[in-house]
FITI-931660 format. One record per residue (C-alpha): x, y, z; residue number from 1. Coordinates in Angstrom, 3 decimals. Each point is the difference from the previous one (the first is absolute). Layout:
BEGIN
       px       py       pz resi
        X        Y        Z  NUM
...
This chain:
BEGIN
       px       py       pz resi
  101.814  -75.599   42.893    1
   -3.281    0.763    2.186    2
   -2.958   -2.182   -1.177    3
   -2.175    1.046   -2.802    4
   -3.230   -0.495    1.912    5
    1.525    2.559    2.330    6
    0.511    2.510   -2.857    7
   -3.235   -0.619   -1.155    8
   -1.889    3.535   -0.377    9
   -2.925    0.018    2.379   10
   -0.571    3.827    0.141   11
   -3.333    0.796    0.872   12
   -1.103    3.931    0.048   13
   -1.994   -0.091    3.268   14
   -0.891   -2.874    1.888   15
   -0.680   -3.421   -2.016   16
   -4.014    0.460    0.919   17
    0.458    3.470   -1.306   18
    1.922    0.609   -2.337   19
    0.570    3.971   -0.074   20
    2.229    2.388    1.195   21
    1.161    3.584   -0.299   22
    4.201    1.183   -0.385   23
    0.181    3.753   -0.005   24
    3.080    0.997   -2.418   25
    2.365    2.399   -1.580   26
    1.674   -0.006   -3.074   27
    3.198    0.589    0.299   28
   -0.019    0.495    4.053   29
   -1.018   -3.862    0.394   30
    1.571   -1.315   -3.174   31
    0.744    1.788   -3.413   32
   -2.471   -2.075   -2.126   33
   -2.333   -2.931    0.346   34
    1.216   -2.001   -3.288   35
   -2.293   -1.666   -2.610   36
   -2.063   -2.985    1.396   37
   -3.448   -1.404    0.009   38
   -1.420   -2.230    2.542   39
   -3.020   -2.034    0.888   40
   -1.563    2.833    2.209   41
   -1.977    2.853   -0.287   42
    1.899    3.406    0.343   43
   -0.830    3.048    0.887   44
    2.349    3.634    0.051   45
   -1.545    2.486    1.522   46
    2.187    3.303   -0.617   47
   -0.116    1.700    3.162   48
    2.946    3.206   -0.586   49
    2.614    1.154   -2.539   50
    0.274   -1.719   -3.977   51
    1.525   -3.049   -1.905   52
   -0.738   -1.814   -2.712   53
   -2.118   -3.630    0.167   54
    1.021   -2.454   -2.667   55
   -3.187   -2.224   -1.191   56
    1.019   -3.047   -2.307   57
    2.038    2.424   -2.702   58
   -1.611    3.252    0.793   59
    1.116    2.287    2.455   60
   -2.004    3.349    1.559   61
    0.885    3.003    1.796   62
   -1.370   -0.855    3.821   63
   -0.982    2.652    2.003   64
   -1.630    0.581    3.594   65
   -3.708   -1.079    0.708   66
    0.587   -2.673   -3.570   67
   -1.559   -3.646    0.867   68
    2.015   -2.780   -2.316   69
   -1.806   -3.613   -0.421   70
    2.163   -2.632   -0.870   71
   -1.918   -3.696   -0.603   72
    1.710   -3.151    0.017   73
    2.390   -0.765   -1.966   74
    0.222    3.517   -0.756   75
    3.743    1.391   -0.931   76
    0.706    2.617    2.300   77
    3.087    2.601    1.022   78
    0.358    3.251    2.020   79
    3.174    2.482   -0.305   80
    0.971    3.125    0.704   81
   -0.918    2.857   -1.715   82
    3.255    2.169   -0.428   83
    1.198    1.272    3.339   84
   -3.863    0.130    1.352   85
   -1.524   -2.318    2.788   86
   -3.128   -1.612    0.496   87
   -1.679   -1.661    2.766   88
   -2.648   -2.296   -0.945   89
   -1.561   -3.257    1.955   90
   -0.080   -3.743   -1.679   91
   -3.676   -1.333    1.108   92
    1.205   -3.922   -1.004   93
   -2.975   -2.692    0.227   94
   -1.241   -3.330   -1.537   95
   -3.215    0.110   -1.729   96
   -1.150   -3.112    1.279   97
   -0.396    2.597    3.784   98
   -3.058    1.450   -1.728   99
   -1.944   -3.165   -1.095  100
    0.211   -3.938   -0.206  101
   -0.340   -2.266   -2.989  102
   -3.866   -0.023   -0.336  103
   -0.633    3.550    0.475  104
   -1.819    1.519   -2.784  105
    2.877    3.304    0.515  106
    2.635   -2.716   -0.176  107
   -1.549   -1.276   -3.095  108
   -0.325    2.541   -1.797  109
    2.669    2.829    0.871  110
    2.512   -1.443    2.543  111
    0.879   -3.478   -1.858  112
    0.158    1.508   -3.063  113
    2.546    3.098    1.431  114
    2.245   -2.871    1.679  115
    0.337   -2.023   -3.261  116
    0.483    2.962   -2.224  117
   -2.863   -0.428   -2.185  118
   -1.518    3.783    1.261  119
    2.319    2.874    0.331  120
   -0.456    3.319    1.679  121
    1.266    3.519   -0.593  122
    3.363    0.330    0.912  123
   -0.406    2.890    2.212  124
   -2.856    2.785    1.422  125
    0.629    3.532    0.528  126
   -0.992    3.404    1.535  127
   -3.138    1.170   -2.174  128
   -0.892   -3.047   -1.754  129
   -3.720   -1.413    0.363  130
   -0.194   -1.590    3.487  131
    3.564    0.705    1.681  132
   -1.374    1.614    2.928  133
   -1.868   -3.134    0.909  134
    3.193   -2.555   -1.097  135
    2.416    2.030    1.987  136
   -2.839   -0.061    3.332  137
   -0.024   -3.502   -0.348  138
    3.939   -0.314    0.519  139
   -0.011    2.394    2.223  140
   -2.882   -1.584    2.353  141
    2.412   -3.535   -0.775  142
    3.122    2.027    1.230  143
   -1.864    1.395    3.125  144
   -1.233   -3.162    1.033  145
    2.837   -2.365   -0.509  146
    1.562    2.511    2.563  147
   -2.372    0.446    2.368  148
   -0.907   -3.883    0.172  149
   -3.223    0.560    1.849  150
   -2.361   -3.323   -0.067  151
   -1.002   -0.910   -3.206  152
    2.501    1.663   -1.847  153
    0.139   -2.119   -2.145  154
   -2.739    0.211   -1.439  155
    0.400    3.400   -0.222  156
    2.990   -0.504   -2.516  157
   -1.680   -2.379   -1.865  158
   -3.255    2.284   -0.719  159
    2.445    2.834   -0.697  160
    1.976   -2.600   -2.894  161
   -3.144   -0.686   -1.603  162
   -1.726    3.066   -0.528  163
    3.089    0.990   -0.961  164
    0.181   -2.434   -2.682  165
   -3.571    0.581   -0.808  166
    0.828    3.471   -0.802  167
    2.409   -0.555   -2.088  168
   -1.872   -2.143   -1.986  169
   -3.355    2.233    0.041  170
    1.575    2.708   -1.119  171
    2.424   -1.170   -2.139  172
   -0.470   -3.427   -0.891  173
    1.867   -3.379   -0.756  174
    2.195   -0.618   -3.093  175
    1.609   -2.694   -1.278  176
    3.511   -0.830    1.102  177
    3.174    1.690   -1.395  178
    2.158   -3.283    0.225  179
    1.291    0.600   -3.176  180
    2.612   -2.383   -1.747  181
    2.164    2.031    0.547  182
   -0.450    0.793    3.668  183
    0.119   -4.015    0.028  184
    3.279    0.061   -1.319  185
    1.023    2.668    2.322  186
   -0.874   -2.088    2.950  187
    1.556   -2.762   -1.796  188
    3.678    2.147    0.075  189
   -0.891    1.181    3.605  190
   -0.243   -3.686    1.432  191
    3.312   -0.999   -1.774  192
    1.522    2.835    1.155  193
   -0.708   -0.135    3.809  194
    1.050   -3.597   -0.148  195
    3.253    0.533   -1.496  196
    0.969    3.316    0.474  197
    3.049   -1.700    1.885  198
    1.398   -2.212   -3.014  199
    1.774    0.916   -2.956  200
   -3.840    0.620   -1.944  201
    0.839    0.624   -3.417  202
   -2.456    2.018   -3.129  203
   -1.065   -3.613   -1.704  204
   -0.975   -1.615    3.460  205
   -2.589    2.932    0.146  206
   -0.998   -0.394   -3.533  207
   -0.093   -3.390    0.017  208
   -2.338   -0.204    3.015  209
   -2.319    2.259   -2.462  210
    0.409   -1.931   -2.659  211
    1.130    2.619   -2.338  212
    3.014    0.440   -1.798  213
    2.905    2.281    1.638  214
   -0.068    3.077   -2.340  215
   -3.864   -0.024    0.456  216
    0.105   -0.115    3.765  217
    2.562    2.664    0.559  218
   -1.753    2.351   -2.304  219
   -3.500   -1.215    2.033  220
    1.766    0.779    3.131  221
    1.264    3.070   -0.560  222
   -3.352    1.029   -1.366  223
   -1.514   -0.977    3.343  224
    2.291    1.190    2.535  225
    1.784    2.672   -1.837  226
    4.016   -1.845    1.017  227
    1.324   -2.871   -1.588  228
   -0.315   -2.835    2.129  229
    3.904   -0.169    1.260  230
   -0.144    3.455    1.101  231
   -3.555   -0.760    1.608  232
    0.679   -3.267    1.599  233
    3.139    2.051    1.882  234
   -1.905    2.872    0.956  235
   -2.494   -2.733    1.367  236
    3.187   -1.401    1.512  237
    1.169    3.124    1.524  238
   -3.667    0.834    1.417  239
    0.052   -3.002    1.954  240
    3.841    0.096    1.387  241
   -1.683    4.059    1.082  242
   -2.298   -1.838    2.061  243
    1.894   -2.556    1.471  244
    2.603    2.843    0.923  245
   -2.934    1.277    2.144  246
   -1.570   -2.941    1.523  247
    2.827   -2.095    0.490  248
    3.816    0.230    1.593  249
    1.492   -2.183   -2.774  250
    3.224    1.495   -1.578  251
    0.183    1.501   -3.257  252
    2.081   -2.983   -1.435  253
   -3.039   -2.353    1.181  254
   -2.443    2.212   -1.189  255
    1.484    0.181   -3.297  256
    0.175   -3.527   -0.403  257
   -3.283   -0.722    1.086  258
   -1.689    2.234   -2.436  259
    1.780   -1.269   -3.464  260
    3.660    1.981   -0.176  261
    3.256   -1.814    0.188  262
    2.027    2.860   -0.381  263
   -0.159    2.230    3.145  264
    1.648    2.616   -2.069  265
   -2.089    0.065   -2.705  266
   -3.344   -0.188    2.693  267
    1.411    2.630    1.766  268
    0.577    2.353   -2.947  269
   -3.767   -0.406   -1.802  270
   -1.094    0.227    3.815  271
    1.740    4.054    0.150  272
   -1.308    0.254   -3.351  273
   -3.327   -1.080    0.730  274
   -0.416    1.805    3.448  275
    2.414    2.352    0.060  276
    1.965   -1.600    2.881  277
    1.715   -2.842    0.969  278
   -1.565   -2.778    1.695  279
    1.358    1.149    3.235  280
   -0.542    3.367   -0.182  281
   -4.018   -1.223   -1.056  282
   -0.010   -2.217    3.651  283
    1.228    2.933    1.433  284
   -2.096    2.518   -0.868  285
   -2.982   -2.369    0.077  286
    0.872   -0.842    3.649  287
   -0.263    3.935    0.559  288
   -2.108    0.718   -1.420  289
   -4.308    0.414   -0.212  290
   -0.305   -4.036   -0.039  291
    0.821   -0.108    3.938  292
   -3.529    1.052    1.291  293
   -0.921   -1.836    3.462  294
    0.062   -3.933    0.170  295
   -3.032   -0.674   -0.400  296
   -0.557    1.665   -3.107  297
    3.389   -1.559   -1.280  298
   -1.052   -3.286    0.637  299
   -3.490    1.386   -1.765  300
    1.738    0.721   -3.272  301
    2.451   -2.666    0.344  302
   -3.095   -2.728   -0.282  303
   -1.191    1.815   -3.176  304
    2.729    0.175   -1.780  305
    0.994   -3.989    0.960  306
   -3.476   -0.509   -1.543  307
    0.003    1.650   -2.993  308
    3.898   -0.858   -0.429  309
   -0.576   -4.130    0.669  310
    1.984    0.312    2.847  311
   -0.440   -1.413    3.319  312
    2.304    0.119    3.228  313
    1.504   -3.387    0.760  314
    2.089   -0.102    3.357  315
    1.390    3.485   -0.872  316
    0.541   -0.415   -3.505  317
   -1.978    1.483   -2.513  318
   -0.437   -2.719   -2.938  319
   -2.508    0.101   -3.301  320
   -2.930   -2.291    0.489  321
    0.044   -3.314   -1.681  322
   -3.182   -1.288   -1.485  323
   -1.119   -3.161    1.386  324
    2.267   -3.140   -2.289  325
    2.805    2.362   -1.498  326
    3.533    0.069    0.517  327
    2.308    2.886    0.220  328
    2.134    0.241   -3.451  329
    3.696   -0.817    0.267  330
    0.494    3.842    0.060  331
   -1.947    0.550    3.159  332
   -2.722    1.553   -0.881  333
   -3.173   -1.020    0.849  334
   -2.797   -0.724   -1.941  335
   -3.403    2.834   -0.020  336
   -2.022   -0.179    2.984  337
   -3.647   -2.138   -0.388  338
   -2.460    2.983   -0.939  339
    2.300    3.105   -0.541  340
    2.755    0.791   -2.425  341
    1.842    3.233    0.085  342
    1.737    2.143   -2.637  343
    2.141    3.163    0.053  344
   -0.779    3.237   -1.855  345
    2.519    2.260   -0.333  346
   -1.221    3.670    0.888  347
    2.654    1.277   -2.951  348
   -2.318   -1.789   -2.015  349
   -2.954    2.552    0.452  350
    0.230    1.720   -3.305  351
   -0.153   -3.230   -1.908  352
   -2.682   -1.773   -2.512  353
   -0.463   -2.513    2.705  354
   -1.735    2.813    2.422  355
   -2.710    1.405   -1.733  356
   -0.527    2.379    3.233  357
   -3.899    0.377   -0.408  358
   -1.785    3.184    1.112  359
């Protein structure tokens, strides 16, 4: 067993002194979805081509080219695809503590507040709305000189961040945060089940860590995700063992095991039914397929998707992050990474209660 100081998540977007950076991606070229997650950053998706849908918290909306989506803190937050289309977009991922230190009166009174989650921003800008030319210039001047990297781009970038933050909240102001008790909750179920997706994790573990009864969680659960939670903690299951048949050379038997299912049999038949395939024919046709760009841009996407997954590449071997003072569970899983959790949405579930697709 590697050390857990080694394991130890210490992903920084950017360098540590500057915490920003910019991953051009593709949904489902680069990966099919980015699952459910919040983090400590700020986030950014700038939709550059092509339409999906954005999942904030428990709403989802229709994304389409030239939309801006803000995502705070703490914030949850999913993309998918939308039907058989594609979209392009660009993650702009930063800390707020790049725009202004502890005793700064714009720390004080906008940036502090954002990071703790005690002011909340619209979820998302658009085409036509009151000040998106200027919002989308600001990214744009950030995406042209993170590029270029002339002197002083940097501050470049960080005059583009906050005007763009002052627009938003000149034109459209602050609200209070959406960190509902049931969101809570939600975040509650995510944690539990990215730390033991791997174990036998049964309906009254996950209603017991909400401290509800059974019958009153599955009903809550269904309500909020539109599956009962067997059928969503496998299709979270079966997301994951998709992506490690992409990043990784581990065999299907290993891959099986390391994601929850005892029963290759039984993986690999919800795996055809979920995906239309076997897992072989998925690496296969994955391996062919629009995911092998150039190198660099594999290694690009590969870095992303570690960091939003909790992954990081040990000596080869990709393995989820452990948070500093856990242990793996006897089923050899590991627990959530420090800062991010992740959760799977199934794209069957788009006609659901749980996404209210706004317009």
């Amino acid at each position: 067993m590697p050390n857990q100081e080694r394991l130890r998540e210490t992903k920084h977007h950017g360098a540590v002194r500057f915490p920003f950076n910019i991953y051009p991606c593709t949904i489902p070229g680069d990966f099919l979805q980015v699952p459910l997650h919040w983090h400590d950053s700020m986030e950014l998706v700038y939709v550059k081509k092509g339409s999906g849908i954005v999942q904030v918290g428990v709403n989802a909306y229709p994304a389409e080219q030239g939309d801006i989506y803000i995502f705070a803190p703490g914030t949850l937050h999913a993309l998918h695809q939308r039907g058989q289309a594609v979209m392009e977009y660009e993650n702009l991922i930063f800390e707020l503590e790049l725009l202004g230190g502890a005793d700064d009166l714009c720390a004080e009174r906008y940036l502090l507040p954002l990071q703790s989650g005690r002011m909340a921003l619209q979820p998302r800008i658009i085409p036509g709305e009151a000040g998106y030319p200027q919002a989308a210039a600001c990214l744009q001047e950030a995406e042209e000189a993170n590029k270029v990297k002339n002197a002083g781009y940097e501050l470049a970038i960080k005059g583009a961040l906050l005007r763009f933050l002052s627009i938003l909240i000149g034109q459209h102001g602050t609200s209070l945060p959406a960190d509902t008790t049931d969101t809570r909750r939600l975040k509650t179920v995510l944690q539990l089940i990215e730390a033991e997706y791997a174990t036998p994790l049964r309906i009254e573990d996950a209603a017991e860590a909400c401290g509800c009864s059974q019958s009153h969680f599955m009903r809550w659960f269904k309500k909020m995700t539109g599956q009962g939670f067997t059928a969503y903690l496998n299709d979270h299951r079966l997301n994951l063992a998709a992506e490690l048949l992409r990043i990784t050379d581990a065999t299907v038997l290993d891959i099986a095991g390391r994601v929850g299912f005892d029963n290759l049999s039984y993986f690999n038949r919800l795996f055809e039914r979920r995906y239309g395939m076997t897992p072989r024919e998925y690496r296969r046709k994955w391996s062919a397929g629009p995911g092998q760009h150039n190198a660099a841009k594999q290694k690009r996407h590969h870095t992303f998707l570690c960091s939003v997954l909790g992954l990081v590449e040990l000596s080869g071997v990709k393995t989820n992050i452990l948070a500093s003072g856990d242990s793996p569970p006897s089923g050899g899983s590991s627990p959530v990474s420090k800062g991010i959790s992740t959760l799977f949405w199934s794209p069957m579930q788009e006609n659901t209660s749980f996404m209210r697709l706004s317009s």
